[in-house]
TIMI-2910 file (N, C-alpha, C, CB; in pm, 1 decimal, decimal comma, always signed):
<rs>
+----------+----------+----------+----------+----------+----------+----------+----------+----------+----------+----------+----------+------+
!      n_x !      n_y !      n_z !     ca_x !     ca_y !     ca_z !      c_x !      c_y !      c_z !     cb_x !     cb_y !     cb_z ! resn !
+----------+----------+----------+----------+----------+----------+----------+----------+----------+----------+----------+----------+------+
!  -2833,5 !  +3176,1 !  +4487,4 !  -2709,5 !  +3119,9 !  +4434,7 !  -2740,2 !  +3040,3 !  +4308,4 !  -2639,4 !  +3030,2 !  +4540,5 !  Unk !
!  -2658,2 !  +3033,4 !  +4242,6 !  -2641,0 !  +2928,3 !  +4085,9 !  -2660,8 !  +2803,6 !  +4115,6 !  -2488,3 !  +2920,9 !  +4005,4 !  Unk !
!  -2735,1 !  +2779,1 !  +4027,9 !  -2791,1 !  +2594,2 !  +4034,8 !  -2675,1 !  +2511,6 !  +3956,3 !  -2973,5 !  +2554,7 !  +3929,1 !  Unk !
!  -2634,5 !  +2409,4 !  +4042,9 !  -2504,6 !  +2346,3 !  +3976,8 !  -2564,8 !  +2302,2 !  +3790,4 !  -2449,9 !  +2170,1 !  +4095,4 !  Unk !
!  -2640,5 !  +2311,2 !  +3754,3 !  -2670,8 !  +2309,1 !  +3608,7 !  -2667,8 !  +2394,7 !  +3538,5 !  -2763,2 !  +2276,6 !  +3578,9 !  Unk !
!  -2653,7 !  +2473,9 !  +3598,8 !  -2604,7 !  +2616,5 !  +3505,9 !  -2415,6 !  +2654,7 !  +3467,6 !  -2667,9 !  +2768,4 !  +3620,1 !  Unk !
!  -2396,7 !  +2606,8 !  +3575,6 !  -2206,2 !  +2593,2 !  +3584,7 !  -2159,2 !  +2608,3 !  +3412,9 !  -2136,2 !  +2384,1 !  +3662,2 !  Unk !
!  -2167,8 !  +2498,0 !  +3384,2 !  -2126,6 !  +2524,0 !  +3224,6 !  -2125,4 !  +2625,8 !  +3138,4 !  -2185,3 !  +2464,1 !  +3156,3 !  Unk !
!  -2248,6 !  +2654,0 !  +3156,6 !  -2288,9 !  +2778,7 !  +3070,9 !  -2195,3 !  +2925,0 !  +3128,4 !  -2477,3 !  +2803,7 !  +3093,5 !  Unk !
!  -2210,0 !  +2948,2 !  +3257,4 !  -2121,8 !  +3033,3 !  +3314,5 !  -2011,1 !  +3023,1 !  +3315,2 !  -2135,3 !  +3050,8 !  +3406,6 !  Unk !
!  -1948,2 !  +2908,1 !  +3282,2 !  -1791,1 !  +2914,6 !  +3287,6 !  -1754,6 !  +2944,7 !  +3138,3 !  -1715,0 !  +2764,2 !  +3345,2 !  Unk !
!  -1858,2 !  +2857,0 !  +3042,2 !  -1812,5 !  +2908,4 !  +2870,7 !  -1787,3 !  +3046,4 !  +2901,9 !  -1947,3 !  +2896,5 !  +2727,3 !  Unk !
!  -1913,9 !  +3134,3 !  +2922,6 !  -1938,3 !  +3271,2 !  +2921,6 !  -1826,2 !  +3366,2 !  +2970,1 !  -2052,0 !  +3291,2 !  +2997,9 !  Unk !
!  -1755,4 !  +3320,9 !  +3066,1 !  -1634,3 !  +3385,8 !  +3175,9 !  -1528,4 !  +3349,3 !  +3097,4 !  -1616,4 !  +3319,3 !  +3346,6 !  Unk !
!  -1483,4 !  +3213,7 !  +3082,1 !  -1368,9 !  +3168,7 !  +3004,5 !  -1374,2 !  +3223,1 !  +2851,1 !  -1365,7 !  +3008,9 !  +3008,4 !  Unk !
!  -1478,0 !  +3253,2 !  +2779,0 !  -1471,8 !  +3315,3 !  +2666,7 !  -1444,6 !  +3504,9 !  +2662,9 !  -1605,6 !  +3265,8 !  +2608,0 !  Unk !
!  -1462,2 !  +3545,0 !  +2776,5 !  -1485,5 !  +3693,8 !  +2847,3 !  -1352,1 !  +3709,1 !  +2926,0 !  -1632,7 !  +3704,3 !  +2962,6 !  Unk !
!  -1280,1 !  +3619,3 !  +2948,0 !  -1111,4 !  +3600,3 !  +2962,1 !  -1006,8 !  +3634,3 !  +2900,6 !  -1076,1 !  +3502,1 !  +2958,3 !  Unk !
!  -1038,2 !  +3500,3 !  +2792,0 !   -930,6 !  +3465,9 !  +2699,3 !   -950,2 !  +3665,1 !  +2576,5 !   -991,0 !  +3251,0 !  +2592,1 !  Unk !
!  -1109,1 !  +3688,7 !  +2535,5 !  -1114,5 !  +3831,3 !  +2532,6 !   -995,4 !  +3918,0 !  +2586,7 !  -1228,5 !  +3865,7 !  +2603,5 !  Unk !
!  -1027,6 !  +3932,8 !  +2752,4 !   -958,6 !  +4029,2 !  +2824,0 !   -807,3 !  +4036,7 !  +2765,0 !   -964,9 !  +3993,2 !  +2978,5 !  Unk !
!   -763,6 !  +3923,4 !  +2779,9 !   -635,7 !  +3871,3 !  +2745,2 !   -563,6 !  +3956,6 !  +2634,6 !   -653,0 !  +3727,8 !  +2699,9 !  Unk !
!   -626,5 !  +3878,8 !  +2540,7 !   -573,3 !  +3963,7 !  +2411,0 !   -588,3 !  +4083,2 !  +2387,0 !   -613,5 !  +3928,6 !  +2305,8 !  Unk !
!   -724,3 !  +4157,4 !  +2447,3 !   -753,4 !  +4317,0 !  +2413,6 !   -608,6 !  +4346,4 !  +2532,9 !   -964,9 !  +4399,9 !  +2469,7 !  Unk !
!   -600,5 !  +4307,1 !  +2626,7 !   -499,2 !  +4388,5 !  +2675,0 !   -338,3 !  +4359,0 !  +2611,2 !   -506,7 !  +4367,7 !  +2830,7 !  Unk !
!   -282,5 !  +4238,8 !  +2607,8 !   -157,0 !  +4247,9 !  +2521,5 !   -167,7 !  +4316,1 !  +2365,8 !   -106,0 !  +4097,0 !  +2506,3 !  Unk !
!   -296,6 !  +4327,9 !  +2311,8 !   -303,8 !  +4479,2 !  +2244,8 !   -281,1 !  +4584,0 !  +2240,7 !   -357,5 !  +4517,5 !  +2233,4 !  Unk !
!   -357,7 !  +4646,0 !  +2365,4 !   -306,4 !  +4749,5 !  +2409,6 !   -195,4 !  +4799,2 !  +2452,4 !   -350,3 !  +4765,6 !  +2463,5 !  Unk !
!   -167,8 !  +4687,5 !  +2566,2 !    -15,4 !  +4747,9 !  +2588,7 !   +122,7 !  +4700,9 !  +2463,5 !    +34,3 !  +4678,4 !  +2759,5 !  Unk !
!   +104,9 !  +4633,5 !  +2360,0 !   +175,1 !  +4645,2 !  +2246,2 !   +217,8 !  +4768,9 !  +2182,7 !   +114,1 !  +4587,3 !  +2168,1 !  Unk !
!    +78,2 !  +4854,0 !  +2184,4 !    +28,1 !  +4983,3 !  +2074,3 !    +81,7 !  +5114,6 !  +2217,9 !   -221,7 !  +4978,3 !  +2012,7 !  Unk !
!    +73,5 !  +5088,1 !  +2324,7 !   +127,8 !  +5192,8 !  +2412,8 !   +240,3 !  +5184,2 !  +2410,2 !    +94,9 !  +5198,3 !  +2535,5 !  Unk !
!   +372,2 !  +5077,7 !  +2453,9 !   +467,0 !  +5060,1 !  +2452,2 !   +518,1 !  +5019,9 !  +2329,2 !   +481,1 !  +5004,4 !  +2534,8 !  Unk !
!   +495,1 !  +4980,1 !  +2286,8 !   +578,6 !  +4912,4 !  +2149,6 !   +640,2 !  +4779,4 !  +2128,7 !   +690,9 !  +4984,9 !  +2123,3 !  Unk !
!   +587,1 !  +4708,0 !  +2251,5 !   +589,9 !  +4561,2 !  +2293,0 !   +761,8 !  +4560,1 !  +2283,2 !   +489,9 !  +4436,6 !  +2174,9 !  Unk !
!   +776,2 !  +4432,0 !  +2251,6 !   +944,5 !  +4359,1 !  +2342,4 !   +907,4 !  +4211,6 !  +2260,6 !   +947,3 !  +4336,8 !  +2598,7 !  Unk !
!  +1033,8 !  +4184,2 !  +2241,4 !  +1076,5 !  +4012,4 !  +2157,4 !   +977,2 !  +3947,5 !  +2171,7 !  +1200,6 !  +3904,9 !  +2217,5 !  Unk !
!   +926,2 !  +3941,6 !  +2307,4 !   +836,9 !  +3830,8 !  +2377,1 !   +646,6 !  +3843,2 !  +2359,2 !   +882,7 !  +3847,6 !  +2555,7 !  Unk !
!   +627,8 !  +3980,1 !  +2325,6 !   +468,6 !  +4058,0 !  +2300,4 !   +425,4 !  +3999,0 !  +2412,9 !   +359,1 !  +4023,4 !  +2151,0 !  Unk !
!   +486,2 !  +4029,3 !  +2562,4 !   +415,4 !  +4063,6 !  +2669,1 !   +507,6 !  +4138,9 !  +2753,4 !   +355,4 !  +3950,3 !  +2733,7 !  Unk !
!   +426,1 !  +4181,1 !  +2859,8 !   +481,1 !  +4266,6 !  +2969,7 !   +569,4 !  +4157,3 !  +3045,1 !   +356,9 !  +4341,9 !  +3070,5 !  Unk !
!   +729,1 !  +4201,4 !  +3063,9 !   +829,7 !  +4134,8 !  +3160,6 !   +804,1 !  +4075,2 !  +3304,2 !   +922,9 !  +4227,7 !  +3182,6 !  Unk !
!   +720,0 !  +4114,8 !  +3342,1 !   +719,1 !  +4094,2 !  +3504,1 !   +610,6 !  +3904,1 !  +3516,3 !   +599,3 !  +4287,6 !  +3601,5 !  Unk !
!   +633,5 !  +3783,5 !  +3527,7 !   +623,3 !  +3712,6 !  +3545,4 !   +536,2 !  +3662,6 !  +3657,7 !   +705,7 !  +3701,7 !  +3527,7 !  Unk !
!   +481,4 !  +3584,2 !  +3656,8 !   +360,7 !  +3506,7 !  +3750,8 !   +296,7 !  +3405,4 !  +3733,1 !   +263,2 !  +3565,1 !  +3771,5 !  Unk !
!   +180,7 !  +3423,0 !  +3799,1 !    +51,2 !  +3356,9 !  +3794,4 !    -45,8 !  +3437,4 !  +3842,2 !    +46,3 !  +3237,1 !  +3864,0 !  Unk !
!   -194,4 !  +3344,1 !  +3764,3 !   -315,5 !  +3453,6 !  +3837,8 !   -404,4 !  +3301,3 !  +3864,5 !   -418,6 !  +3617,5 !  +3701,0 !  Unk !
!   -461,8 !  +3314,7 !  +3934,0 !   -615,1 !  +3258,1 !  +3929,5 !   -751,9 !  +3288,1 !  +3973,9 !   -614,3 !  +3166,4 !  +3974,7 !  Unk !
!   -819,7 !  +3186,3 !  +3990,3 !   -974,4 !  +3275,5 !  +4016,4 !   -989,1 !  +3193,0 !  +4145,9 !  -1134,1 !  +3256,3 !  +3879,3 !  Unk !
!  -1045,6 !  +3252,3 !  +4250,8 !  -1075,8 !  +3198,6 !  +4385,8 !  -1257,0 !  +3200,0 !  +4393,2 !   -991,6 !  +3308,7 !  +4515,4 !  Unk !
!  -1313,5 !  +3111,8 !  +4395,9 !  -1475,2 !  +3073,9 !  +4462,3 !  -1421,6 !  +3046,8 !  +4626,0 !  -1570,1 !  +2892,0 !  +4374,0 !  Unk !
!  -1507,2 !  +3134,8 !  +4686,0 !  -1513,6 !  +3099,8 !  +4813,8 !  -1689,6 !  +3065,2 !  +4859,8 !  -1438,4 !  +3228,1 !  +4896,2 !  Unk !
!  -1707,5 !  +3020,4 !  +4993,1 !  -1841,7 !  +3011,5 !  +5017,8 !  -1901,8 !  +2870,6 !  +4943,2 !  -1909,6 !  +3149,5 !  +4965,0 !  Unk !
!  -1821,7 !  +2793,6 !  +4897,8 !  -1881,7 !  +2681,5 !  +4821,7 !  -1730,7 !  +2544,9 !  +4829,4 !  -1931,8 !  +2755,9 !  +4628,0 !  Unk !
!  -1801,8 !  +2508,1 !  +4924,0 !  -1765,5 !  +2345,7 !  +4929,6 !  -1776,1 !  +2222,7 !  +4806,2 !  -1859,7 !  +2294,2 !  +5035,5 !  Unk !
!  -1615,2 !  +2153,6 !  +4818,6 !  -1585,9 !  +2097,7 !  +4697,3 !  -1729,4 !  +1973,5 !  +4695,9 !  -1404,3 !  +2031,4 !  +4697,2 !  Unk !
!  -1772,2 !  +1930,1 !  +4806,9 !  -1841,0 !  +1813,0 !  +4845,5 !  -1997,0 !  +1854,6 !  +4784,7 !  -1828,0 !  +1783,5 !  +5023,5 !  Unk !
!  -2021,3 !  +1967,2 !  +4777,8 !  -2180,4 !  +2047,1 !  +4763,6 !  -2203,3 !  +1971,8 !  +4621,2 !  -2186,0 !  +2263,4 !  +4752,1 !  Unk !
!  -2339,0 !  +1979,5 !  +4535,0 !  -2327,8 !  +1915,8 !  +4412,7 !  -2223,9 !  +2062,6 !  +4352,7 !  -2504,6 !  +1870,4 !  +4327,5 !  Unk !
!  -2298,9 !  +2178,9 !  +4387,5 !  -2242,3 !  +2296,7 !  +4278,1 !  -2084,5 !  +2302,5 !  +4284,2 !  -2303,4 !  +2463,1 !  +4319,1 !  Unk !
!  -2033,2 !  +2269,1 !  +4438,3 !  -1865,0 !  +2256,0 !  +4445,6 !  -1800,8 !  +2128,6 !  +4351,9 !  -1816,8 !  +2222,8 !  +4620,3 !  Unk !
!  -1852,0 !  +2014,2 !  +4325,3 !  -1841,4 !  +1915,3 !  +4229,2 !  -1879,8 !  +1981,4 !  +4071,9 !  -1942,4 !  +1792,0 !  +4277,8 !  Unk !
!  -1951,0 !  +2050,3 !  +4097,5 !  -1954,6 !  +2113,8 !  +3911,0 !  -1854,7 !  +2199,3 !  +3887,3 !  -2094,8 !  +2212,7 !  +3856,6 !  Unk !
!  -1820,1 !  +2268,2 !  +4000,7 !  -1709,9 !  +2386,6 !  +3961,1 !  -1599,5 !  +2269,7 !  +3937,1 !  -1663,5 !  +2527,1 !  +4102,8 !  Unk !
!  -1589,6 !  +2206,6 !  +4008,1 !  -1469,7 !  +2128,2 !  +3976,1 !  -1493,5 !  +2024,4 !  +3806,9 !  -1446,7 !  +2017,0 !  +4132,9 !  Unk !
!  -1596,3 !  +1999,9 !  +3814,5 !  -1586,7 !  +1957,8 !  +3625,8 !  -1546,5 !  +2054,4 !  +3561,2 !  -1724,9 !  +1922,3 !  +3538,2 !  Unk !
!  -1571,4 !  +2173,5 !  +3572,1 !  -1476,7 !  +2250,6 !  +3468,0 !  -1330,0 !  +2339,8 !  +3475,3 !  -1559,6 !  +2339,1 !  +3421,7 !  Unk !
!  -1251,0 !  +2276,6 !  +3618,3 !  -1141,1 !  +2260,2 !  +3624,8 !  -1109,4 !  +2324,7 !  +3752,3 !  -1081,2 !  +2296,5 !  +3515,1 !  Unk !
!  -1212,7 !  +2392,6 !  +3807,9 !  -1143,6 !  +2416,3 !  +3976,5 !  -1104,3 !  +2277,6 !  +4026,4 !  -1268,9 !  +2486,2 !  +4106,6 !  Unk !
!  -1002,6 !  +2361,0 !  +4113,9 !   -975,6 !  +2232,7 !  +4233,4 !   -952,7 !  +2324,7 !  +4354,2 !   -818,3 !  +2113,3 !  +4204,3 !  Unk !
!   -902,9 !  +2256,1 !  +4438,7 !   -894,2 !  +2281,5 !  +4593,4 !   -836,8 !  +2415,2 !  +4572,1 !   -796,5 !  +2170,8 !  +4694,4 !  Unk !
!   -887,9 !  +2504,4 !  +4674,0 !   -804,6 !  +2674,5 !  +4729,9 !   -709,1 !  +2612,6 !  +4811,9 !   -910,3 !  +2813,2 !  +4841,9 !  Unk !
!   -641,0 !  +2731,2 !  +4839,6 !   -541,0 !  +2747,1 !  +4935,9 !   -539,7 !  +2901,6 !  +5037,4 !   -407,7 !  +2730,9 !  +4845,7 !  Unk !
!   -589,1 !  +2906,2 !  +5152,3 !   -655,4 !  +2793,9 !  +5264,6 !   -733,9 !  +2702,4 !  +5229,8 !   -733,3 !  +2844,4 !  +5363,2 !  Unk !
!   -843,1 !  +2788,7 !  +5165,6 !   -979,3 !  +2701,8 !  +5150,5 !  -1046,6 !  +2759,7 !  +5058,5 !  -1071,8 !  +2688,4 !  +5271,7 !  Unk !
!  -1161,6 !  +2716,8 !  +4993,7 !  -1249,6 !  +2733,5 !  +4860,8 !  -1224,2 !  +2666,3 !  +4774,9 !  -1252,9 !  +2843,0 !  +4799,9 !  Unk !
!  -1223,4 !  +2664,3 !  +4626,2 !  -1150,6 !  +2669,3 !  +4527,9 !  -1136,9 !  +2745,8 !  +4387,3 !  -1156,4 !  +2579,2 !  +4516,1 !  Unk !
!  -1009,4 !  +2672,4 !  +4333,5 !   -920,4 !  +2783,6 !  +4264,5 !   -943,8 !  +2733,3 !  +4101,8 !   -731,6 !  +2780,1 !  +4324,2 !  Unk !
!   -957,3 !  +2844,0 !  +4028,4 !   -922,5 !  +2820,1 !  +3862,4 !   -782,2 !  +2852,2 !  +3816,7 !  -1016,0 !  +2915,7 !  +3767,0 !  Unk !
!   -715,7 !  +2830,8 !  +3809,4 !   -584,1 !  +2872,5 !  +3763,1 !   -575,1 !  +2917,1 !  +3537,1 !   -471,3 !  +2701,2 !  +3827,0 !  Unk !
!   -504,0 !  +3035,4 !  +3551,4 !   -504,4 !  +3083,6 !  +3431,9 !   -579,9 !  +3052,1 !  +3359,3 !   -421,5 !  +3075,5 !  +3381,9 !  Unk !
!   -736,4 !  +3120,7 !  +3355,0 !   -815,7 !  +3122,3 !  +3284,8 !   -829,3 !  +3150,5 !  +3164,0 !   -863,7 !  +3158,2 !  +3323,1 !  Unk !
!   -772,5 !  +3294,6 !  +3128,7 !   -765,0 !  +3291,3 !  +3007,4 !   -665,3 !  +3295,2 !  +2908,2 !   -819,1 !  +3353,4 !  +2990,1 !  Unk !
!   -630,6 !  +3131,5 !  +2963,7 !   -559,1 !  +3013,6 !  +2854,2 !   -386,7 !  +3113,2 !  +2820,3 !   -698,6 !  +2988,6 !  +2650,4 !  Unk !
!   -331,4 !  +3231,8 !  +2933,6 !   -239,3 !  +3257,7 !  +2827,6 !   -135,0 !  +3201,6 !  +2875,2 !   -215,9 !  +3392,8 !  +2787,4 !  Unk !
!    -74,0 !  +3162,4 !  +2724,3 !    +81,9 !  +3072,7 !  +2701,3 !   +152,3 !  +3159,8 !  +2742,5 !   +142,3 !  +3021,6 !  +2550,1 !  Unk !
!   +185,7 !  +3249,8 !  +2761,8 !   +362,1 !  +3323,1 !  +2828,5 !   +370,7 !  +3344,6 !  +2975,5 !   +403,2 !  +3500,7 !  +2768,5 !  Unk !
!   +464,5 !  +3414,2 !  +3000,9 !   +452,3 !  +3409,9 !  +3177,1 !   +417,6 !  +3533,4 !  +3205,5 !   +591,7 !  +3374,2 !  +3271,4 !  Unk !
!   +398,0 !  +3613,7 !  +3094,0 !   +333,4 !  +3762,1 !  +3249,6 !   +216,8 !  +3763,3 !  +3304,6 !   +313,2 !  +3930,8 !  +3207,8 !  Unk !
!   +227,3 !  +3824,6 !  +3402,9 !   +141,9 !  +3783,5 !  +3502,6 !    +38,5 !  +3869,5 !  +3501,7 !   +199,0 !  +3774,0 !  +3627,3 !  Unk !
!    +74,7 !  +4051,1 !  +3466,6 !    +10,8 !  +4110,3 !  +3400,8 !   -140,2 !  +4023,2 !  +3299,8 !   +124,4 !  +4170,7 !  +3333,5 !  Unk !
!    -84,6 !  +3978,7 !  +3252,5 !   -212,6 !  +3966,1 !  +3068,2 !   -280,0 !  +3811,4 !  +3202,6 !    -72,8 !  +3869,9 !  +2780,5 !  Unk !
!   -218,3 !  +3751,3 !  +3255,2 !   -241,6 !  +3635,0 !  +3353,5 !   -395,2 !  +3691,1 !  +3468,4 !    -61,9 !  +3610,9 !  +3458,8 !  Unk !
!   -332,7 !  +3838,3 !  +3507,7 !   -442,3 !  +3874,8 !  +3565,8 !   -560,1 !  +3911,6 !  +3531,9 !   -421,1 !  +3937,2 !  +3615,5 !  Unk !
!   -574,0 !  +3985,0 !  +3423,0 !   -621,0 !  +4033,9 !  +3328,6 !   -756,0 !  +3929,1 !  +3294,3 !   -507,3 !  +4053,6 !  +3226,4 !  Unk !
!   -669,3 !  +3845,6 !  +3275,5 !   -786,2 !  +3671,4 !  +3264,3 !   -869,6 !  +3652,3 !  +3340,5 !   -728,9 !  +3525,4 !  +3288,4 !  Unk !
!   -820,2 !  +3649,8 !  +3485,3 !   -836,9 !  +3620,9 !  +3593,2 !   -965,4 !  +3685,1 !  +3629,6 !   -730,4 !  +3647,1 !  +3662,6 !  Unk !
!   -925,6 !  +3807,3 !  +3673,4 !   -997,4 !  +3930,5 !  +3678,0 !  -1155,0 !  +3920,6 !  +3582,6 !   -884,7 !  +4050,1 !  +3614,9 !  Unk !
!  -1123,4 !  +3929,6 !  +3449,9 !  -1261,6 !  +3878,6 !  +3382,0 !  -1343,2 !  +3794,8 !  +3412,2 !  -1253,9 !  +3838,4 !  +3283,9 !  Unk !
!  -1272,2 !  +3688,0 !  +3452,8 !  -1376,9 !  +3553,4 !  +3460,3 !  -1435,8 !  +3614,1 !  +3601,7 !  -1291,0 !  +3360,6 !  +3471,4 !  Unk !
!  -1385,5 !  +3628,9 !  +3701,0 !  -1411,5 !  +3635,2 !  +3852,8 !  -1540,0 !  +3752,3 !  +3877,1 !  -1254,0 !  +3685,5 !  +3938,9 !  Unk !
!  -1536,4 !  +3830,5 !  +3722,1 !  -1656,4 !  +3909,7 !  +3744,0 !  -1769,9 !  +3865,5 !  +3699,0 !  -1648,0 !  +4024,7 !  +3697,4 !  Unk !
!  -1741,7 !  +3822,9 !  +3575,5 !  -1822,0 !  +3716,7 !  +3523,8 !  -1942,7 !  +3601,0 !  +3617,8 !  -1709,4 !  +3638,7 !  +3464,2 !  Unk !
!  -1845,7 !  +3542,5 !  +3722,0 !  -1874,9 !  +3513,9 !  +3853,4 !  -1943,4 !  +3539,5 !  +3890,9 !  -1828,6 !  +3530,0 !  +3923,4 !  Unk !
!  -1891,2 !  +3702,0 !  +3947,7 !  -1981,3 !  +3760,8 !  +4032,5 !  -2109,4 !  +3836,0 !  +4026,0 !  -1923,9 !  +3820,2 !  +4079,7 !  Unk !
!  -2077,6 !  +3839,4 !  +3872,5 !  -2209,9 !  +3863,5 !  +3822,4 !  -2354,9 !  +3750,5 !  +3846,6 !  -2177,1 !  +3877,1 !  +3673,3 !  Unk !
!  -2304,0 !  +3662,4 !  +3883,7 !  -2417,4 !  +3557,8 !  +3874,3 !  -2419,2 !  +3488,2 !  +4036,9 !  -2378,0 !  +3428,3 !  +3736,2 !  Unk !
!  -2343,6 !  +3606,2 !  +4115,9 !  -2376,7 !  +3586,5 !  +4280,6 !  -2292,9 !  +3504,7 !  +4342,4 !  -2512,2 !  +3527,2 !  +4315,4 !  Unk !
!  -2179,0 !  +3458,3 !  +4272,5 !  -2057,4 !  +3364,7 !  +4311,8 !  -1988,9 !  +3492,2 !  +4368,1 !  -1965,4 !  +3267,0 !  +4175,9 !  Unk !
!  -1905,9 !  +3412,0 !  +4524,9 !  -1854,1 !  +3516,5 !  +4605,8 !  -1653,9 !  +3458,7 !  +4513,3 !  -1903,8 !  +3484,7 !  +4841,0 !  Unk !
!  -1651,0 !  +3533,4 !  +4419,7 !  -1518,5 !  +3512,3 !  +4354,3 !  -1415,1 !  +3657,0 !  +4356,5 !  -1553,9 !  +3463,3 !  +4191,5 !  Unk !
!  -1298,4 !  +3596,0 !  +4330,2 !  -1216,0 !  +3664,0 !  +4379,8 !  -1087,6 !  +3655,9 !  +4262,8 !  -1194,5 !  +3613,6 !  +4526,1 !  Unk !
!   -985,4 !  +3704,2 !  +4239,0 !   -867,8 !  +3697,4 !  +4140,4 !   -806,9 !  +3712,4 !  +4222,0 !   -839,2 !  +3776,2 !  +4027,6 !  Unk !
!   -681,7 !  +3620,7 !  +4201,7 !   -546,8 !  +3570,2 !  +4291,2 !   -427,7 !  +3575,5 !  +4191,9 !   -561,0 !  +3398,6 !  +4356,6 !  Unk !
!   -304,6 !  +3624,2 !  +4237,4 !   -200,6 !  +3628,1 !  +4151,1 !    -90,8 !  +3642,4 !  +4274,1 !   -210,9 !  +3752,3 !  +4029,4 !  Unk !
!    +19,7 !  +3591,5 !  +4167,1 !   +171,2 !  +3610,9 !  +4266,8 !   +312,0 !  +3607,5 !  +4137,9 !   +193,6 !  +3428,2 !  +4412,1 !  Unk !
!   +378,0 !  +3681,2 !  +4181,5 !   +501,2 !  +3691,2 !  +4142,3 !   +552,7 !  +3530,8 !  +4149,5 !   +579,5 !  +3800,5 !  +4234,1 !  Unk !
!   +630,7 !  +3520,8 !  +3981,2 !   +755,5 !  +3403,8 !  +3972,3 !   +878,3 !  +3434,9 !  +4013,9 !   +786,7 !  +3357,0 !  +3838,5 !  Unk !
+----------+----------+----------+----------+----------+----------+----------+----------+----------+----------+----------+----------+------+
</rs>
């Protein structure tokens, strides 16, 4: 598992590999569809990123939380809209999500992407 001193570095890396995802996809689907007033997909939400297997109390559950997890729901915890996007679809929301959580898992974090309809 990741040494809580590394946290930082992995979250730049994910959160920069996000906010990416983000935009290459409201790109794409711009140039497929032909976008709408708003230059995102209609359907509304949220996404976030779920760490499970790691307690807020652990040092490494206290580092995830310096860079903005907080408590899951049941349990673990959660990043909410990672990559940073301002509108509400939930689409380009997941998209974020999704990146970082591999990002994650690339480095042996048991992570997960969470989303729900507004």
């Amino acid at each position: 598992m990741v040494n809580e001193k590394d946290v930082w570095k992995i979250h730049t890396e994910a959160k920069e590999k996000s906010i990416v995802a983000v935009k290459e996809f409201l790109k794409k689907w711009k140039e497929e569809t032909g976008g709408n007033k708003y230059d995102e997909p209609m359907y509304c939400g949220f996404a976030w990123v779920n760490v499970w297997d790691v307690k807020a109390s652990t040092r490494l559950g206290k580092a995830l939380k310096e860079v903005g997890f907080g408590k899951g729901y049941p349990k673990g915890l959660r990043l909410s809209n990672p990559g940073n996007h301002q509108g509400q679809s939930m689409d380009a929301k997941e998209e974020g999500a999704s990146a970082y959580a591999r990002v994650l898992r690339s480095y042996g974090f048991n992570a997960t992407m969470g989303s729900r309809a507004d």
